[in-house]
C-alpha positions as CSV (number, residue, x, y, z in Angstrom):
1,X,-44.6,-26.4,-9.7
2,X,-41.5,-24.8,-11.7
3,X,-39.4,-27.6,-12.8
4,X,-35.7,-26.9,-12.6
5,X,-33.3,-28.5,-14.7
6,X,-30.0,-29.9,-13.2
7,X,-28.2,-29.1,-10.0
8,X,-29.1,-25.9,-8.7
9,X,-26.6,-23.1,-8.0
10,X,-27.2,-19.6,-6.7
11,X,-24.9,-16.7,-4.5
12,X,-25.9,-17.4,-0.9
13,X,-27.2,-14.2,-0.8
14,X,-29.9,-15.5,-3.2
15,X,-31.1,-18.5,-0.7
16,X,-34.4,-17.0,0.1
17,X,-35.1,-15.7,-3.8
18,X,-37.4,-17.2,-6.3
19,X,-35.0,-18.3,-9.1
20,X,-36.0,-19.2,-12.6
21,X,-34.3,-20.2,-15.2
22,X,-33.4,-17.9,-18.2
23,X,-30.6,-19.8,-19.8
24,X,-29.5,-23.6,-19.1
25,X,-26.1,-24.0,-18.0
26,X,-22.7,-21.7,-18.6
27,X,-22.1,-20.1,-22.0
28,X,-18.3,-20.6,-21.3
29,X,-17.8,-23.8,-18.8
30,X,-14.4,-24.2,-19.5
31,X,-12.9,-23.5,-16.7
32,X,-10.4,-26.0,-14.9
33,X,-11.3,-25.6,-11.6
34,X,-14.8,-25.2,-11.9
35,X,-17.6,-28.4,-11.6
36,X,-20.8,-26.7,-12.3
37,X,-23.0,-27.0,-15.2
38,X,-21.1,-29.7,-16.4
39,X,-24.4,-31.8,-17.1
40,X,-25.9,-29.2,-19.0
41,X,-25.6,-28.0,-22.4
42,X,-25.7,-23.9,-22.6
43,X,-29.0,-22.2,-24.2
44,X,-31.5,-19.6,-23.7
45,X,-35.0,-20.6,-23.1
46,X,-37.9,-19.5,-25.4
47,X,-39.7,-16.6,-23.7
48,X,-42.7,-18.2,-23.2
49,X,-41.3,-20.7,-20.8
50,X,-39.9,-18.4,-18.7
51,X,-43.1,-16.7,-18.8
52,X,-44.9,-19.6,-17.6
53,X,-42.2,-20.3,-15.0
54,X,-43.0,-17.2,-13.4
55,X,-46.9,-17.3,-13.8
56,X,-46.5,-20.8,-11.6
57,X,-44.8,-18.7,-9.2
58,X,-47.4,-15.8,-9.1
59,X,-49.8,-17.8,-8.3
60,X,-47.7,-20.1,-5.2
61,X,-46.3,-17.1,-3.7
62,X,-48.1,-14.4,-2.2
63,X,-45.0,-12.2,-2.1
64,X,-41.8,-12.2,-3.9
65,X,-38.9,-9.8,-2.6
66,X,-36.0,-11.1,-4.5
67,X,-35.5,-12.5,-8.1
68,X,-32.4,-14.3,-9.3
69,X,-32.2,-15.5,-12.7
70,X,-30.4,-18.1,-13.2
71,X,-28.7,-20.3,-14.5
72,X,-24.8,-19.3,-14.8
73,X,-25.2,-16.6,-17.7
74,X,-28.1,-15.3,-18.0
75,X,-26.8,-12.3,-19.3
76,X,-26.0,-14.1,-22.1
77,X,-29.2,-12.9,-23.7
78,X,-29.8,-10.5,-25.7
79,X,-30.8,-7.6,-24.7
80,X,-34.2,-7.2,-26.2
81,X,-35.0,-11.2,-25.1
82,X,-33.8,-10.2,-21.5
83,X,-35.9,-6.5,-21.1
84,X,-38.6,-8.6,-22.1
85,X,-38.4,-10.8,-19.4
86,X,-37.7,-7.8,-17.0
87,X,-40.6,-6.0,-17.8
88,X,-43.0,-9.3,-17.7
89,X,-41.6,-9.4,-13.8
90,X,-42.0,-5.7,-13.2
91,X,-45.7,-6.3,-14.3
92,X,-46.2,-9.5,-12.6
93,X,-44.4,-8.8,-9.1
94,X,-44.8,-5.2,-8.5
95,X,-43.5,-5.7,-4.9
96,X,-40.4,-7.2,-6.0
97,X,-37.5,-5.2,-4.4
98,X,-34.9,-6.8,-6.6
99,X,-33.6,-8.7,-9.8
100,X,-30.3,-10.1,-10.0
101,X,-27.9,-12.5,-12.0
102,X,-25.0,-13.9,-12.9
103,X,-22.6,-12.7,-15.6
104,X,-19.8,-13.6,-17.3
105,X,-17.2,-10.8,-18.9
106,X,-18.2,-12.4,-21.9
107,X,-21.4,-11.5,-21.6
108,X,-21.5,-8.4,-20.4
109,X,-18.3,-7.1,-22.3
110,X,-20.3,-8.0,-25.6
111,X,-22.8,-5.3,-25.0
112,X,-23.1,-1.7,-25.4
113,X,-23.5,0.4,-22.4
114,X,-26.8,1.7,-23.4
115,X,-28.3,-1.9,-23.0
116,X,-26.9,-2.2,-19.9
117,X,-28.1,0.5,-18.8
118,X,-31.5,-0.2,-19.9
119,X,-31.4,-3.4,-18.2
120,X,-31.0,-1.8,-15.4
121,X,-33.6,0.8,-16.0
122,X,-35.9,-1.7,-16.3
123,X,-35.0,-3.1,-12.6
124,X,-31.9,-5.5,-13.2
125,X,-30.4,-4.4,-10.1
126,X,-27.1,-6.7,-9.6
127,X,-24.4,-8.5,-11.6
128,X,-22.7,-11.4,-9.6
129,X,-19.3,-11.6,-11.9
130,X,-16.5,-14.0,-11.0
131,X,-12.8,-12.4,-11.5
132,X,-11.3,-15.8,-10.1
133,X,-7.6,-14.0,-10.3
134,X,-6.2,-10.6,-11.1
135,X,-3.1,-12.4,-12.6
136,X,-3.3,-13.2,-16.3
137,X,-1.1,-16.0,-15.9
138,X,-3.5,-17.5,-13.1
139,X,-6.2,-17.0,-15.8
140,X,-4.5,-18.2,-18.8
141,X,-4.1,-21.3,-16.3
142,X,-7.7,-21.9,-15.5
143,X,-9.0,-21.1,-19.1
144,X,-11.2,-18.4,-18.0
145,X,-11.0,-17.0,-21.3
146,X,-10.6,-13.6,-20.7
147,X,-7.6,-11.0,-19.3
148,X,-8.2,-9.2,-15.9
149,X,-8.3,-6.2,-17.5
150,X,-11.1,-7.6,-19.9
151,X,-13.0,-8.4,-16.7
152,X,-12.4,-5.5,-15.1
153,X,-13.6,-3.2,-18.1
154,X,-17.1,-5.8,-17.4
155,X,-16.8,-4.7,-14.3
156,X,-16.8,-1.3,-14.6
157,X,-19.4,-1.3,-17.4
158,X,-21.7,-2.8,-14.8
159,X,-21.2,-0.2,-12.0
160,X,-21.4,2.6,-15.0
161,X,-24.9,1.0,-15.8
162,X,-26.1,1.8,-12.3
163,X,-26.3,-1.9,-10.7
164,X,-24.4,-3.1,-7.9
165,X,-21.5,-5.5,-8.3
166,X,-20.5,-8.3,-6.7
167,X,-17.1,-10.0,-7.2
168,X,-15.7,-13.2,-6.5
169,X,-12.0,-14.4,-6.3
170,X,-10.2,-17.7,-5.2
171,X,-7.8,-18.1,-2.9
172,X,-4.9,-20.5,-3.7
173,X,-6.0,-20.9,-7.4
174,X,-2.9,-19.7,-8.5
175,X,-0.7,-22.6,-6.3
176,X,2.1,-21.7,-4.3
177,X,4.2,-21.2,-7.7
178,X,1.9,-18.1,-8.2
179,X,0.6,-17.1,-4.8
180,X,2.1,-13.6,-4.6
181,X,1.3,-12.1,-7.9
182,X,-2.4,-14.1,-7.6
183,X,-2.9,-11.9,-4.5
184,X,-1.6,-8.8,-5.2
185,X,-2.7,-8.8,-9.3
186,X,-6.5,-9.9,-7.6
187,X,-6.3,-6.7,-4.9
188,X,-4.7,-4.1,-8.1
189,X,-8.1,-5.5,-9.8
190,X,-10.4,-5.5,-7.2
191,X,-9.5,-2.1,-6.1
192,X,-9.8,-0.6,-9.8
193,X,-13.5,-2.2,-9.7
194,X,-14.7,-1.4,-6.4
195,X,-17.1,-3.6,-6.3
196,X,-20.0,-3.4,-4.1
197,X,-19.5,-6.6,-3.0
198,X,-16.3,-8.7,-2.6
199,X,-16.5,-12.4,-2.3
200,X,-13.1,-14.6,-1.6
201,X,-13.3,-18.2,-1.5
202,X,-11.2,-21.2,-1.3
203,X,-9.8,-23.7,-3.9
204,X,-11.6,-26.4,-3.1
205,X,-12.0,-30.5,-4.7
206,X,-15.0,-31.8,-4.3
207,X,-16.1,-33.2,-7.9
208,X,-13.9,-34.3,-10.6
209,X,-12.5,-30.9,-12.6
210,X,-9.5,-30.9,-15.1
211,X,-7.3,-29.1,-12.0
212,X,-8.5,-31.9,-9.3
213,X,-7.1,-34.4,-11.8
214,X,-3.7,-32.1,-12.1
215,X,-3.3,-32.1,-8.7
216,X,-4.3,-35.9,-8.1
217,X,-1.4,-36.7,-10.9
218,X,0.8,-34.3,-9.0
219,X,1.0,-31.6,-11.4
220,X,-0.8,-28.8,-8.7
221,X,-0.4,-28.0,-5.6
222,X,-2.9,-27.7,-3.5
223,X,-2.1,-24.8,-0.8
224,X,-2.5,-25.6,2.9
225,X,-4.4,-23.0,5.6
226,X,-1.0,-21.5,6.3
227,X,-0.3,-20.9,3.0
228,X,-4.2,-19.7,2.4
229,X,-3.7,-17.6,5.4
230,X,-1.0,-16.1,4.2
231,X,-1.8,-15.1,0.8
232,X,-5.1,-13.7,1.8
233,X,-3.1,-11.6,4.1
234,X,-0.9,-10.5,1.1
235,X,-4.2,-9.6,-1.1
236,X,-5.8,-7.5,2.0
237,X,-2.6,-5.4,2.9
238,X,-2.9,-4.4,-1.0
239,X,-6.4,-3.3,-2.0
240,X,-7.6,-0.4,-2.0
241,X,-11.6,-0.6,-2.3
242,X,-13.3,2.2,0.3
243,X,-16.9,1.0,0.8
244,X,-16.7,-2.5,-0.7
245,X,-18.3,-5.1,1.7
246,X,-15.5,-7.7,2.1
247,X,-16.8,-11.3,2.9
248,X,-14.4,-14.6,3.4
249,X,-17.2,-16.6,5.4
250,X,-18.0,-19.0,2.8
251,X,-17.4,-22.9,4.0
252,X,-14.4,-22.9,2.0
253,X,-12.4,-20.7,3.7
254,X,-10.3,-21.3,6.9
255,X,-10.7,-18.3,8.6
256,X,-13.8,-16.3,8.7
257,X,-13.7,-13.0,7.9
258,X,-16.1,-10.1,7.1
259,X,-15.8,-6.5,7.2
260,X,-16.0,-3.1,5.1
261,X,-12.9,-2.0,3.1
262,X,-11.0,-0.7,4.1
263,X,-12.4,0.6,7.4
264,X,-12.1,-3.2,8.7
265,X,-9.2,-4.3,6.8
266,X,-6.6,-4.2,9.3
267,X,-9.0,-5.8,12.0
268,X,-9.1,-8.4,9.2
269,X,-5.3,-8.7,8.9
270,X,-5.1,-8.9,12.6
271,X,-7.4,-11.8,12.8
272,X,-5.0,-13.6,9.9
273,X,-1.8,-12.9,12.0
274,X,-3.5,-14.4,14.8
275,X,-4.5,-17.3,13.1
276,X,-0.8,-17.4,11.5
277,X,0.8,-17.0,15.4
278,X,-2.1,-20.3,16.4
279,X,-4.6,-18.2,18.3
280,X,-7.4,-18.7,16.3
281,X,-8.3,-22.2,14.9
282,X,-8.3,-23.0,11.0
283,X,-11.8,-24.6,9.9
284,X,-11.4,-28.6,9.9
285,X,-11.1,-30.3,6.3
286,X,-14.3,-32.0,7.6
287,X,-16.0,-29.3,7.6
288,X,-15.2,-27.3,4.2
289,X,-17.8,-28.2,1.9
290,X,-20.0,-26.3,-0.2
């Protein structure tokens, strides 16, 4: 049985992949909104016990379709560690259709685009990368630790490299104070990317971060689905992303949306208009959870 150590957190996409462990928690984890990883201290693991993870796994599954390495950086590595681990798959899962993993700007921004690209080559096939905010300010807020055009050159290194990206932001991360130039800063990023994927989400509290305490002291305000609505309305009437799948179904959001930029993206305003004018129901507090 592959042991797994701490709470386990994947893309939902990943829910029916094997997942394995390359590094232990986040090489940043800084960030003030953000309460994964917080019980982990970040490392790689030796080679060999990701090797024996995925001999375990060999031998339990007759067929494995989908990789994801986790934990929250596993780009992290470094390059030679991580082709090693690519290859060992590509030998011991021959059917698998594809590999994917997190990654931080910082992790992929302190790489050259040829090992990128050989990650890729050697069947790395998708970079989940979190933008959060297009607005520096928003960022400087959070302690992301990098600019939005620092993440967007990530981005971009990634897509150059061949493998598909897939982008998250936040809705209402930036508060009321910032809504505007959170939503329009995100769509000017997001449509210089062009991600493959785009992910919105909603601030949400659930476990204690350094921004649930700022807004339990009254320091941050926490948006309401009006607001939300109204901001994610904002960020769609301004990107320009042809082809990228837009998704705002997570259980954090208040209004479901999905559809492809921008073919869909005034469908997508309508259906936050009519949500604005009362005709469609916001998801209940109750039921926005992760």
């Amino acid at each position: 049985m592959i042991e797994y150590e701490g709470r386990v957190f994947r893309p939902p996409s990943e829910a029916y992949s094997l997942i394995v462990q390359v590094t232990i928690g986040c090489s940043h984890n800084k960030c003030t909104f953000c309460d994964m990883y917080k019980e982990k201290q970040f490392r790689v693991r030796k080679l060999e016990e990701v090797k024996h993870d995925f001999d375990i796994a060999r031998r339990q599954y007759r067929r494995v379709e989908r990789i994801f390495l986790a934990d929250g950086d596993a780009l992290m590595c470094r390059p030679a560690h991580l082709a090693e681990i690519l290859r060992y798959i590509r030998e011991l899962f021959p059917e698998c259709e594809r590999v994917t993993s997190y990654g931080s700007p910082a992790s992929i921004l302190v790489k050259q685009q040829a090992d990128l690209d050989l990650l890729h080559s050697l069947g790395l096939d998708m970079i989940y990368l979190g933008l959060e905010s297009g607005s520096d300010e928003v960022l400087r807020r959070i302690n992301k630790g990098e600019t939005a055009d620092e993440i967007v050159r990530a981005g971009l290194m990634v897509k150059q490299a061949g493998m598909k990206l897939s982008v998250t932001c936040i809705a209402g991360l930036g508060s009321k104070e910032l809504s505007e130039e959170h939503a329009v800063q995100t769509a000017q990023a997001l449509s210089r990317m062009k991600p493959e994927y785009i992910g919105l989400l909603t601030l949400l509290f659930e476990l204690p971060t350094p921004l649930m305490r700022d807004w339990q002291e009254g320091r941050f305000y926490l948006m309401n689905p009006i607001e939300i609505a109204e901001e994610t309305l904002t960020l769609l009437e301004h990107i320009d992303a042809e082809g990228s799948v837009f998704r705002a179904n997570h259980a954090s959001n208040y209004v479901n949306l999905a559809g492809t930029l921008n073919r869909d993206r005034e469908d997508m305003c309508s259906r936050l208009r009519q949500a604005l004018e009362g005709k469609i129901g916001f998801r209940s507090e109750a039921y926005r959870a992760r």
